[in-house]
FIKOL-480109 format. One record per residue: x, y, z of N, C-alpha, C, CB in turn. Coordinates in steps of 0.02 Angstrom, whole numbers, padded with zeros to 5 digits. Each point is the difference from the previous one (the first is absolute). Glycine has a CB too. Layout:
! FIKOL-480109
+--------+--------+--------+--------+--------+--------+--------+--------+--------+--------+--------+--------+
|     nx |     ny |     nz |    cax |    cay |    caz |     cx |     cy |     cz |    cbx |    cby |    cbz |
+--------+--------+--------+--------+--------+--------+--------+--------+--------+--------+--------+--------+
|      X |      Y |      Z |      X |      Y |      Z |      X |      Y |      Z |      X |      Y |      Z |
...
+--------+--------+--------+--------+--------+--------+--------+--------+--------+--------+--------+--------+
//
This chain:
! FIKOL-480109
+--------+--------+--------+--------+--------+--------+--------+--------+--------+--------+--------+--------+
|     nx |     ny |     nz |    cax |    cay |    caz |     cx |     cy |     cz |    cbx |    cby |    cbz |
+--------+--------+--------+--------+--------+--------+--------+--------+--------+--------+--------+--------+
|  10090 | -04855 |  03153 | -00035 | -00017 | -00061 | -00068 | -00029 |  00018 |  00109 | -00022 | -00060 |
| -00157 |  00049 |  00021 | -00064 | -00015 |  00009 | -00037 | -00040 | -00068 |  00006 |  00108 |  00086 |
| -00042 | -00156 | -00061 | -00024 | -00029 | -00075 | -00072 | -00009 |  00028 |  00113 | -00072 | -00064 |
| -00175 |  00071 |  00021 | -00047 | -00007 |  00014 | -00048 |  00015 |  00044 |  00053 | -00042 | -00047 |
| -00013 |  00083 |  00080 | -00022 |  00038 |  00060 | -00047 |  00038 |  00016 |  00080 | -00008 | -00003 |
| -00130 | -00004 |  00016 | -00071 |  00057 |  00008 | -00019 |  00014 | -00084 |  00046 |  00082 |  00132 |
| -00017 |  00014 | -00140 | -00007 |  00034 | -00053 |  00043 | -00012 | -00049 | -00044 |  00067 |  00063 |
|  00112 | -00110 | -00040 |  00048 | -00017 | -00046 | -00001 | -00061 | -00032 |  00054 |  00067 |  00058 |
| -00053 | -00059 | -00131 | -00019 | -00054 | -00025 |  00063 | -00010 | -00035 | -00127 |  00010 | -00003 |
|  00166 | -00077 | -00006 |  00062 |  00002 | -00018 |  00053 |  00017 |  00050 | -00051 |  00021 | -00099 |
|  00128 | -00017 |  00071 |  00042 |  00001 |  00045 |  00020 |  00062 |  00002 |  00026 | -00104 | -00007 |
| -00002 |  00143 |  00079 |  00023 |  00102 |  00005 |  00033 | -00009 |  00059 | -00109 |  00085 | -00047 |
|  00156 | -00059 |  00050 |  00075 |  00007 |  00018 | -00011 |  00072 |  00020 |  00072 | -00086 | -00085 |
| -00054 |  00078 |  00172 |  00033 |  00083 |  00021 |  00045 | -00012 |  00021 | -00074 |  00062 |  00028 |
|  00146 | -00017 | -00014 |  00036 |  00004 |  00012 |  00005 |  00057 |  00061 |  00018 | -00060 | -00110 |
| -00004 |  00024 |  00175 | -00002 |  00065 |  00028 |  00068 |  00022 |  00008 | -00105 | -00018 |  00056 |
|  00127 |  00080 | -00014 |  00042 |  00036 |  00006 |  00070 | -00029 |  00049 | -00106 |  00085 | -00029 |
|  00157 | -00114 |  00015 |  00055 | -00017 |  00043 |  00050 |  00047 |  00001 | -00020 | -00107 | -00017 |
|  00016 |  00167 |  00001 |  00055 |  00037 |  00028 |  00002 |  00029 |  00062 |  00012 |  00015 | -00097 |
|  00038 | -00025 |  00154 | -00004 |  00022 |  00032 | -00013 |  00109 |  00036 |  00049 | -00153 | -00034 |
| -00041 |  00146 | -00020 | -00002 |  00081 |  00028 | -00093 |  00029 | -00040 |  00188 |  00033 | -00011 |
| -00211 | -00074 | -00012 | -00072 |  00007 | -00040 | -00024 | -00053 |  00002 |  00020 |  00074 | -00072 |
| -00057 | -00090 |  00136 | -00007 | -00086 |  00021 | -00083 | -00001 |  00008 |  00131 | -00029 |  00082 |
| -00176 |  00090 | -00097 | -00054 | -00022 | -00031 | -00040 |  00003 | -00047 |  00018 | -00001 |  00066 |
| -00066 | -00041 | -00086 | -00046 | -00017 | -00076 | -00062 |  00034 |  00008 |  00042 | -00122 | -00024 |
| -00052 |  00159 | -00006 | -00072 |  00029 |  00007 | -00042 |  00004 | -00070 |  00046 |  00071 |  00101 |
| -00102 | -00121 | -00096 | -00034 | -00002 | -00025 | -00070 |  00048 | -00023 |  00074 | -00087 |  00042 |
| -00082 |  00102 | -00093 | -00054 |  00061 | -00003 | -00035 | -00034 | -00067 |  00071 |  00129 |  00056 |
| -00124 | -00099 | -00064 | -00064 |  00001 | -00058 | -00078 |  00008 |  00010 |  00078 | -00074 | -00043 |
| -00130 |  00085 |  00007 | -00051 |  00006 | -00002 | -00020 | -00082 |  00070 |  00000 |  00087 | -00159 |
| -00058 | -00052 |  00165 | -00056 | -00063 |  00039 | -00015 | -00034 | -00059 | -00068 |  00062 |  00102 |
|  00073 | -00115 | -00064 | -00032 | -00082 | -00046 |  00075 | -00001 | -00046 | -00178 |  00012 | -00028 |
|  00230 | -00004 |  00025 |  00032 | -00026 | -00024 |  00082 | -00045 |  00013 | -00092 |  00083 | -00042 |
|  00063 | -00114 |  00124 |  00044 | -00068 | -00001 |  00050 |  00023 |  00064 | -00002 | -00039 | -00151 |
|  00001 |  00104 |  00206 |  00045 |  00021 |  00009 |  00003 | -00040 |  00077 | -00002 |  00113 | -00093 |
| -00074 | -00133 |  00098 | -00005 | -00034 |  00089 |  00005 | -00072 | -00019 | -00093 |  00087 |  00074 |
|  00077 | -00111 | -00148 |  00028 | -00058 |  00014 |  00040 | -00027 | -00021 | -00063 | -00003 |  00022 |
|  00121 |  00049 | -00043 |  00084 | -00026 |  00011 |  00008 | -00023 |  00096 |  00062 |  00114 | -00122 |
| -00087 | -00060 |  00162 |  00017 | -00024 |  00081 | -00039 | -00053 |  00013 |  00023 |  00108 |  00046 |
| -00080 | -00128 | -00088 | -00043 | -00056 |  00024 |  00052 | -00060 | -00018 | -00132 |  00055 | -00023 |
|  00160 | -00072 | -00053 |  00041 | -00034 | -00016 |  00064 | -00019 |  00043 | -00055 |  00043 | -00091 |
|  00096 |  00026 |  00109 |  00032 | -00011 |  00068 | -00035 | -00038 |  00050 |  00049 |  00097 | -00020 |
| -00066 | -00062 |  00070 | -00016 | -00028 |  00036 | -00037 | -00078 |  00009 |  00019 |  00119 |  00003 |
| -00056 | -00145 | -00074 | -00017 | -00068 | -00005 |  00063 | -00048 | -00007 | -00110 |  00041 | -00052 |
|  00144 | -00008 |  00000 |  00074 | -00023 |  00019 |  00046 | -00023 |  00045 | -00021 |  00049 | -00051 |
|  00008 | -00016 |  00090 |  00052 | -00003 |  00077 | -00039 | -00055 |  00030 |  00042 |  00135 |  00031 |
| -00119 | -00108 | -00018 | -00035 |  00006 |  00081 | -00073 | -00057 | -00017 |  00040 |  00167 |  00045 |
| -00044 | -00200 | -00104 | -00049 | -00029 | -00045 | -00066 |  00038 |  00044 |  00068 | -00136 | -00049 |
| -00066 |  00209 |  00029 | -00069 |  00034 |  00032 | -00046 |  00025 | -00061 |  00065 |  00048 |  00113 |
| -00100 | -00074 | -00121 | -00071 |  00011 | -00042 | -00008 |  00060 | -00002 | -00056 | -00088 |  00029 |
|  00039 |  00140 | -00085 | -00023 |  00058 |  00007 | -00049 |  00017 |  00036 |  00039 |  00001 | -00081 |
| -00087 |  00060 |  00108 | -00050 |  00008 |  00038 | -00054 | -00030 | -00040 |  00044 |  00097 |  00061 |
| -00114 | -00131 | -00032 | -00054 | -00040 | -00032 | -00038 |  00049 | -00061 | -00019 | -00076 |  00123 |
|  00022 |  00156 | -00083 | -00052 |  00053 | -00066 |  00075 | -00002 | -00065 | -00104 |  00129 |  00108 |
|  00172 | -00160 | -00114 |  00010 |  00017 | -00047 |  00004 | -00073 | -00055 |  00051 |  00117 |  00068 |
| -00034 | -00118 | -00105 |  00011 | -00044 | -00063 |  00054 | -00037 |  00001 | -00049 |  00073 | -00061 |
|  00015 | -00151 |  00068 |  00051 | -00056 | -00015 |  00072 |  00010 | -00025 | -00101 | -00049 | -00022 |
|  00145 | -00010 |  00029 |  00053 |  00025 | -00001 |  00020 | -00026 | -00075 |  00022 |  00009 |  00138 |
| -00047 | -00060 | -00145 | -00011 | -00015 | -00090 | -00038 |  00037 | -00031 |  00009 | -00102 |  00007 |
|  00053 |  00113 | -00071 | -00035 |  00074 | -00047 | -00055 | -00035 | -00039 |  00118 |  00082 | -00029 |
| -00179 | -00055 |  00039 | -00075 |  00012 | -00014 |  00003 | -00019 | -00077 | -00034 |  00105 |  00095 |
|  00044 | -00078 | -00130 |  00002 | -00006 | -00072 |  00037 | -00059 | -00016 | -00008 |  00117 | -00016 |
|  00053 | -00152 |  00031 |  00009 | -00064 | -00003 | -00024 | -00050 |  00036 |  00071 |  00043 | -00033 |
| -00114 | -00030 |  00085 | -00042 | -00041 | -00002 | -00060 | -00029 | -00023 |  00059 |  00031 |  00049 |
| -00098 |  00033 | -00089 | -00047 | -00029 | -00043 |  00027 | -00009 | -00072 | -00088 |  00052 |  00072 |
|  00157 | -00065 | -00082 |  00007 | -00052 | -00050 |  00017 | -00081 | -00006 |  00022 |  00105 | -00023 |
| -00067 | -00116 |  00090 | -00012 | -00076 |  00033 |  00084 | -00027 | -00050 | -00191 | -00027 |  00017 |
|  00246 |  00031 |  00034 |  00061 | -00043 | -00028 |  00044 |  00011 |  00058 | -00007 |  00014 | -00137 |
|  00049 | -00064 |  00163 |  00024 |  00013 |  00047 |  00064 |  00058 |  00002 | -00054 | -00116 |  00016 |
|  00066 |  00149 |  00042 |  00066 |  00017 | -00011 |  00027 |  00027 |  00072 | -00022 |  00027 | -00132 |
|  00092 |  00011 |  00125 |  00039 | -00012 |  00071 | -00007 |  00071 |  00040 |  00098 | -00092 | -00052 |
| -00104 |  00103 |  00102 |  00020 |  00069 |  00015 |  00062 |  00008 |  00041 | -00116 |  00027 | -00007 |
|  00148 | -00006 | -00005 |  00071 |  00001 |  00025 |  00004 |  00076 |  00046 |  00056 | -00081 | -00120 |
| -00003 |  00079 |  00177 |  00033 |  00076 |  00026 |  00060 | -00017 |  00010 | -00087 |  00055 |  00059 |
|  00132 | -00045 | -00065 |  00082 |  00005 | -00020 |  00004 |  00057 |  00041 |  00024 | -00044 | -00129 |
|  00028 |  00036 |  00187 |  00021 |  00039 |  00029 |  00085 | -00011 |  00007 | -00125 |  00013 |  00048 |
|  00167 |  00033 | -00049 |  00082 | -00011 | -00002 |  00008 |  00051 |  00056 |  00040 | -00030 | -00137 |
| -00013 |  00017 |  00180 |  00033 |  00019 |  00054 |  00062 | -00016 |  00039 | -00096 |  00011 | -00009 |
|  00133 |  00043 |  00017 |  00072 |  00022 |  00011 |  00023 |  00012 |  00089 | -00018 |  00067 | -00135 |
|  00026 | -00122 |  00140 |  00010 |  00028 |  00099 |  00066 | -00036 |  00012 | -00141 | -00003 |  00065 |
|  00194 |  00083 | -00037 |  00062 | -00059 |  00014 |  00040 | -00026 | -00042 | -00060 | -00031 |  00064 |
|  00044 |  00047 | -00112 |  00071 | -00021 | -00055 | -00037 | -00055 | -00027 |  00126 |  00027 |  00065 |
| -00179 | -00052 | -00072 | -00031 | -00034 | -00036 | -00048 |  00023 | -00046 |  00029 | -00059 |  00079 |
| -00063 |  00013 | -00089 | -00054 |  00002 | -00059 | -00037 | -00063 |  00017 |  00069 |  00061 | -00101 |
| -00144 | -00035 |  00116 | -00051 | -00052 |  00008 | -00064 | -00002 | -00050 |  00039 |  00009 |  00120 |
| -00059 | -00061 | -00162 | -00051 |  00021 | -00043 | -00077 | -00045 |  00041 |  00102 |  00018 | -00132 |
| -00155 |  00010 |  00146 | -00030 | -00029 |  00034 | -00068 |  00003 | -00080 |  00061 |  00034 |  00166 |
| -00073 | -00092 | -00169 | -00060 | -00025 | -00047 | -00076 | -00036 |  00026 |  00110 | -00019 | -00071 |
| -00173 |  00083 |  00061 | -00055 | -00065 |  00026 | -00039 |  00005 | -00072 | -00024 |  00012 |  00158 |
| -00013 | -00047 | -00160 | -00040 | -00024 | -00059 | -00051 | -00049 |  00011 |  00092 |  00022 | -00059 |
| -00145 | -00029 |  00013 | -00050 | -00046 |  00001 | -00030 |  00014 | -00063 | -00016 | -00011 |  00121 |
| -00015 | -00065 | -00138 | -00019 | -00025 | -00067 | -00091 |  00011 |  00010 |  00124 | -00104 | -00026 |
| -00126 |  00154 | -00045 | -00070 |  00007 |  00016 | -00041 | -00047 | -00060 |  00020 |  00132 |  00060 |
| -00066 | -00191 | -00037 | -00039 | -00014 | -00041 | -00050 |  00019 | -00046 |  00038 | -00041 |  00065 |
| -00079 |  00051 |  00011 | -00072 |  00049 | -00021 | -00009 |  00027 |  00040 | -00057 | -00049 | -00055 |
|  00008 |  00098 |  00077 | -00031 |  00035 |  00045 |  00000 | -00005 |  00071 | -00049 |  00002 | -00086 |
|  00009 | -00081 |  00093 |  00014 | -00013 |  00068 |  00089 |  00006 |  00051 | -00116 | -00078 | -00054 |
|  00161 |  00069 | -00012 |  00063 |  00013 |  00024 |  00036 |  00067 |  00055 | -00010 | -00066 | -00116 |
| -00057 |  00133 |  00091 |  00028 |  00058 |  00020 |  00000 |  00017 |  00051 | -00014 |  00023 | -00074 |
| -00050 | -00054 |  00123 | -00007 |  00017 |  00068 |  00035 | -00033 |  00057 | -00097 |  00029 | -00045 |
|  00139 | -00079 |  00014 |  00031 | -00049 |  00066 |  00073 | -00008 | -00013 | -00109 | -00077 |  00018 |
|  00141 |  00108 | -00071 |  00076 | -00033 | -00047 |  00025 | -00034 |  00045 |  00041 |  00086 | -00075 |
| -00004 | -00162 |  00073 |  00052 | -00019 |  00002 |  00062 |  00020 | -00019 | -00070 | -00054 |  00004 |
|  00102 |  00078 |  00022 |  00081 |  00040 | -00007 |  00042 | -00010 | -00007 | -00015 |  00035 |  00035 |
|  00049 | -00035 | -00073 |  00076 | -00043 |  00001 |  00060 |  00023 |  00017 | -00040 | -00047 | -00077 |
|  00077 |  00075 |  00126 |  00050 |  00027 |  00022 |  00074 | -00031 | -00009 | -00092 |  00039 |  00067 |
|  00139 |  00006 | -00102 |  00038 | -00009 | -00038 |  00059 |  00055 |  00059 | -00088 | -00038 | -00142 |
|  00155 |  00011 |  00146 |  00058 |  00052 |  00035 |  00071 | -00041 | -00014 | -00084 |  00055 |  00111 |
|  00117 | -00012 | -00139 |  00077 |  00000 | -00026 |  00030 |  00045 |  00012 | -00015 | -00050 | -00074 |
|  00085 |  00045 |  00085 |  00055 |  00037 |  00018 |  00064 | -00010 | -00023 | -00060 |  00007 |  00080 |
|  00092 |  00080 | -00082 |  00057 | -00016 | -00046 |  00048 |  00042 |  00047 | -00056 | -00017 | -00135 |
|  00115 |  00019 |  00139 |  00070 |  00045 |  00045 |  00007 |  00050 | -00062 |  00087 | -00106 |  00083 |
| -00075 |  00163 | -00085 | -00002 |  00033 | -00010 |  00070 |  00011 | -00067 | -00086 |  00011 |  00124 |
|  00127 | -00016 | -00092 |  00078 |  00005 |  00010 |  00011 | -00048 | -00076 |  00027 |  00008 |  00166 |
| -00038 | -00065 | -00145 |  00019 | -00064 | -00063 | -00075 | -00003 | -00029 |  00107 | -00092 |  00065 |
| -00163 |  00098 | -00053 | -00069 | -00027 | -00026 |  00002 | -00083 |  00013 | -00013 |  00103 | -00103 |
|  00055 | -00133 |  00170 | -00007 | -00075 |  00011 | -00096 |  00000 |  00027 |  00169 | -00033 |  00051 |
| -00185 | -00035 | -00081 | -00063 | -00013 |  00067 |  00004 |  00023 |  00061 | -00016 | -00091 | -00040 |
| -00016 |  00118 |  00080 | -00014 | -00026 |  00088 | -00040 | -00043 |  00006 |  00010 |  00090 |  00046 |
|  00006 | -00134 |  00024 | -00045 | -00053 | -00002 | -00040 |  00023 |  00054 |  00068 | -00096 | -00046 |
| -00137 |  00092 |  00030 | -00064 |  00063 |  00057 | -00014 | -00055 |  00041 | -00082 |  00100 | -00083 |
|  00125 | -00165 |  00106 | -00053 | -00042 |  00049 | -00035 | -00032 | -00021 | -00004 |  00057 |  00058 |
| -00014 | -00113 | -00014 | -00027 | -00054 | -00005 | -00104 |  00018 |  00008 |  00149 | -00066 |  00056 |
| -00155 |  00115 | -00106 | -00071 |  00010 |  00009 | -00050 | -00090 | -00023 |  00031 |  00169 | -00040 |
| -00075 | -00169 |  00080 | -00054 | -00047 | -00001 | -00058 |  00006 | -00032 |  00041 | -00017 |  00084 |
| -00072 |  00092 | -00062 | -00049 |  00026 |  00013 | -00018 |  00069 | -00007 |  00014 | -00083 |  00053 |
| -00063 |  00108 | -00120 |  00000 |  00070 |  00008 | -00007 |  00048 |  00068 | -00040 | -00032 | -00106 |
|  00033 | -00021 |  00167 |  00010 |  00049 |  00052 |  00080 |  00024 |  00013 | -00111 | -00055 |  00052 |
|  00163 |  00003 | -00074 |  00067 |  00013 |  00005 |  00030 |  00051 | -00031 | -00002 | -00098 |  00015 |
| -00034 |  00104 | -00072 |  00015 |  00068 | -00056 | -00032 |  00039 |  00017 |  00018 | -00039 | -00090 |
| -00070 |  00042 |  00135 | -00029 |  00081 |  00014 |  00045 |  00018 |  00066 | -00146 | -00013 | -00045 |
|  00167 | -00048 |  00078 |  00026 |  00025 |  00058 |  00069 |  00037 | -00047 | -00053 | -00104 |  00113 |
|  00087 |  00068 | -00143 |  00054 |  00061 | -00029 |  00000 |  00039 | -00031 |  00039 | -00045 |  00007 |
| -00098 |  00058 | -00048 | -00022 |  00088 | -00054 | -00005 |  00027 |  00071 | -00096 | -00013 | -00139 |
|  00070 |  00001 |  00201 | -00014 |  00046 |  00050 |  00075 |  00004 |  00037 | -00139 | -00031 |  00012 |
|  00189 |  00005 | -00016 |  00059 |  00029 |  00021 |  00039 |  00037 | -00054 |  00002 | -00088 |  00084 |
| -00034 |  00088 | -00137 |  00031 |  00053 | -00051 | -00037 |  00032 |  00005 |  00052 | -00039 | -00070 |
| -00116 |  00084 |  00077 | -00034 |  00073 |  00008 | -00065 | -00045 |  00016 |  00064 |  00110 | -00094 |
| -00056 | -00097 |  00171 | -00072 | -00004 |  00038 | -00072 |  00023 | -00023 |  00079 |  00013 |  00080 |
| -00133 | -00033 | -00058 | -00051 |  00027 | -00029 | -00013 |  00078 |  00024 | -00042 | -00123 | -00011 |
|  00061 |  00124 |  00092 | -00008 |  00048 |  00044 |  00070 |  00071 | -00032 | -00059 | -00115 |  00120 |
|  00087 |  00074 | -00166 |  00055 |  00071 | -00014 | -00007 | -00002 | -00053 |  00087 |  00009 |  00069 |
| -00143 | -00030 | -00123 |  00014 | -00002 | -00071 | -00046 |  00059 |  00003 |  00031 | -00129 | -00055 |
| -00093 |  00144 |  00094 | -00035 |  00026 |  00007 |  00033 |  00087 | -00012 | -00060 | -00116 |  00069 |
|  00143 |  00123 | -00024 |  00016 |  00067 | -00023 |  00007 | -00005 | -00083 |  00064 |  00033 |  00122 |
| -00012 | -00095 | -00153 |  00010 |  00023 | -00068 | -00054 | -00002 | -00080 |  00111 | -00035 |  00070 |
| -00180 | -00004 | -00026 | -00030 |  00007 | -00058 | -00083 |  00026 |  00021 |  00091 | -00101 | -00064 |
| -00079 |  00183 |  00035 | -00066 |  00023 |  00035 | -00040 |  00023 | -00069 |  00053 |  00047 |  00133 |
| -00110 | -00050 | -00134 | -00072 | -00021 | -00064 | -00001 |  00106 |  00016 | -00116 | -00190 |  00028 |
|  00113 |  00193 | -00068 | -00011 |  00093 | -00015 | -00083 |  00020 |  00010 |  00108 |  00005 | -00110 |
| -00150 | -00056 |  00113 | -00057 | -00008 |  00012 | -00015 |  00043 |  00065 |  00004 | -00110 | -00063 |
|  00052 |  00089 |  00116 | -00033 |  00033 |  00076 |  00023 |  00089 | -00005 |  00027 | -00136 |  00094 |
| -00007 |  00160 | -00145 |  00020 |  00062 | -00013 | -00076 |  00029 |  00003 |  00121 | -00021 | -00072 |
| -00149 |  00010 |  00058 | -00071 |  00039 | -00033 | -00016 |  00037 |  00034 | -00045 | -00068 | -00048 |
|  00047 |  00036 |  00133 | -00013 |  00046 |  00049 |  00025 |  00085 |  00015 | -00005 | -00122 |  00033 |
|  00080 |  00102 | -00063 |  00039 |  00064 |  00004 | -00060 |  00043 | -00036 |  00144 | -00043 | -00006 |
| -00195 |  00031 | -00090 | -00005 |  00046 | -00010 | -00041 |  00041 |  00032 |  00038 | -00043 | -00073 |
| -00082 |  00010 |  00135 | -00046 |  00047 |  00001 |  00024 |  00057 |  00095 | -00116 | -00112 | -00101 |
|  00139 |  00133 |  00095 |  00016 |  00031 |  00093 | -00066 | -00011 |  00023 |  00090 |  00111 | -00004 |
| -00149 | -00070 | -00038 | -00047 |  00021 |  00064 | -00032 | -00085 |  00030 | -00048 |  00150 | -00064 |
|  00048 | -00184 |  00038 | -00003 | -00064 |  00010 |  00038 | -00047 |  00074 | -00012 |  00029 | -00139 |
| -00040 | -00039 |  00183 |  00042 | -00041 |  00067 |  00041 | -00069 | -00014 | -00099 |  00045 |  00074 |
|  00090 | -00052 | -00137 |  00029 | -00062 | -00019 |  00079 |  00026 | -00011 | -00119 | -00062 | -00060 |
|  00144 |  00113 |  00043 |  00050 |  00031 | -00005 |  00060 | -00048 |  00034 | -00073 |  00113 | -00005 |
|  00080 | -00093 |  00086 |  00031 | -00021 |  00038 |  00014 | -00078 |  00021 | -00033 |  00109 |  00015 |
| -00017 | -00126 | -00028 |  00007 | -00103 | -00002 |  00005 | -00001 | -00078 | -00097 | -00062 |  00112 |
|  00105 |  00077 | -00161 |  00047 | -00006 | -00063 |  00055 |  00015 |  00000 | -00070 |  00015 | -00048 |
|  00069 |  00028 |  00068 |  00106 |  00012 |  00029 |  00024 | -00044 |  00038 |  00002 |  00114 |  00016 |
| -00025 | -00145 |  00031 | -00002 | -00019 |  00078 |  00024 | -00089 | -00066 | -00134 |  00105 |  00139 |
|  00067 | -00126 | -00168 |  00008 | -00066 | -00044 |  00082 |  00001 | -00035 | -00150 |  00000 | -00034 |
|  00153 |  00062 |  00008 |  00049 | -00013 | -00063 |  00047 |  00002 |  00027 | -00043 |  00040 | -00087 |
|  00057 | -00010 |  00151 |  00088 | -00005 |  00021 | -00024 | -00043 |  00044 |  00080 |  00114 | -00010 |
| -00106 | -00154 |  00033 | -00017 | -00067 |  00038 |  00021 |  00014 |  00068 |  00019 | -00083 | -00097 |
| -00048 |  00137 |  00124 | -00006 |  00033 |  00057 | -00009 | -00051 |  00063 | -00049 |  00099 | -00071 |
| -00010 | -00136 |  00051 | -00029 | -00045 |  00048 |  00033 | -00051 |  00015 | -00088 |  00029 | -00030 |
|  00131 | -00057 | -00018 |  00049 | -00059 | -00008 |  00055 |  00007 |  00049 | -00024 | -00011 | -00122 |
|  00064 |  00083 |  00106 |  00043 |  00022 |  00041 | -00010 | -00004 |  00073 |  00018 |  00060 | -00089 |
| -00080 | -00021 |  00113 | -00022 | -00014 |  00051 |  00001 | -00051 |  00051 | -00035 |  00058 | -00063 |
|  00009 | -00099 |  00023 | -00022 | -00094 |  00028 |  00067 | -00026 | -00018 | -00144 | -00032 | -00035 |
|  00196 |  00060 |  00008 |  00077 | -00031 |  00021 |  00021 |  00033 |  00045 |  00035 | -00034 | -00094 |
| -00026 |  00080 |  00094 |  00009 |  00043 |  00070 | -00030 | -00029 |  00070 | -00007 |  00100 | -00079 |
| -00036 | -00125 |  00082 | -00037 |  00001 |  00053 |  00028 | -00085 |  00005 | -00116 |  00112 | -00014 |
|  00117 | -00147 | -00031 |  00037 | -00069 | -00027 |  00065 | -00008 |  00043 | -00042 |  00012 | -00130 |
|  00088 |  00051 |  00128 |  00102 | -00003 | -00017 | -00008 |  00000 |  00103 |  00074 |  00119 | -00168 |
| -00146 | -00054 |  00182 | -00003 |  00016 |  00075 | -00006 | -00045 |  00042 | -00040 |  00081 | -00025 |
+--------+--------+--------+--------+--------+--------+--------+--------+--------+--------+--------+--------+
//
């Protein structure tokens, strides 16, 4: 769940795909309409990583020039293991100056699957304690296979183009593999 998010103004709910035999979500639509920054939302979620600087704040634009405060939320629910983990960051936007630096508020709960009892996630202190455990539930270095921006496709359209081959090479994370390989050696 996304609220306030970039282009999203208000609260929007995806649901991705848990069946096992049809276990992925694919997202499609026109340019400019919201599809790279659902993964920006992810990934700020998990990894509190700022979108790239050429793109647009992560507080939606249009509520901010109605000078009034409000929240931006990413709601993430995740299933590892017979559980259920909901990981929450957010920050309160005043005014303007708010957009380039957010303070974050990181939020993580857990439920057993089986009964829906609490889990108790540890004695966190410190949002470094909670990043250290979103990163033992899907690493940054392996989230990278399950959430890829359709953006680095482009390359495919053109062949005669040398960019071709390091767009393929990007999207199945060729290079990554590699430098674990050479890592495991």
């Amino acid at each position: 769940t996304i609220e306030n998010f970039k282009s999203y103004r208000g609260k929007h709910t995806l649901h991705f795909s848990t069946d096992r035999d049809k276990n992925v979500t694919i997202i499609s639509g026109e340019n400019n309409h919201g599809k790279s920054v659902l993964l920006e939302s992810v990934k700020w979620c998990l990894d509190n990583e700022n979108p790239p600087p050429n793109r647009m704040p992560i507080a939606n634009k249009d509520l901010l020039f109605e000078n009034k405060s409000f929240d931006v939320i990413v709601t993430l629910d995740i299933s590892h293991l017979g559980e259920i983990y909901r990981i929450r960051r957010k920050y309160q936007v005043f005014d303007e100056r708010d957009i380039d630096r957010p303070k974050t508020e990181l939020y993580i709960s857990g439920v057993k699957l089986e009964d829906g009892t609490p889990k108790r996630l540890g004695n966190f202190e410190t949002e470094a304690d909670f990043n250290l455990f979103i990163k033992s539930l899907l690493p940054q270095s392996v989230s990278k296979y399950f959430l890829v921006d359709g953006d680095q496709i482009d390359g495919f359209t053109n062949p005669t183009d040398d960019k071709t081959k390091s767009a393929i090479e990007d999207l199945l994370k060729v290079n990554l593999l590699r430098n674990g390989l050479k890592h495991i050696k």
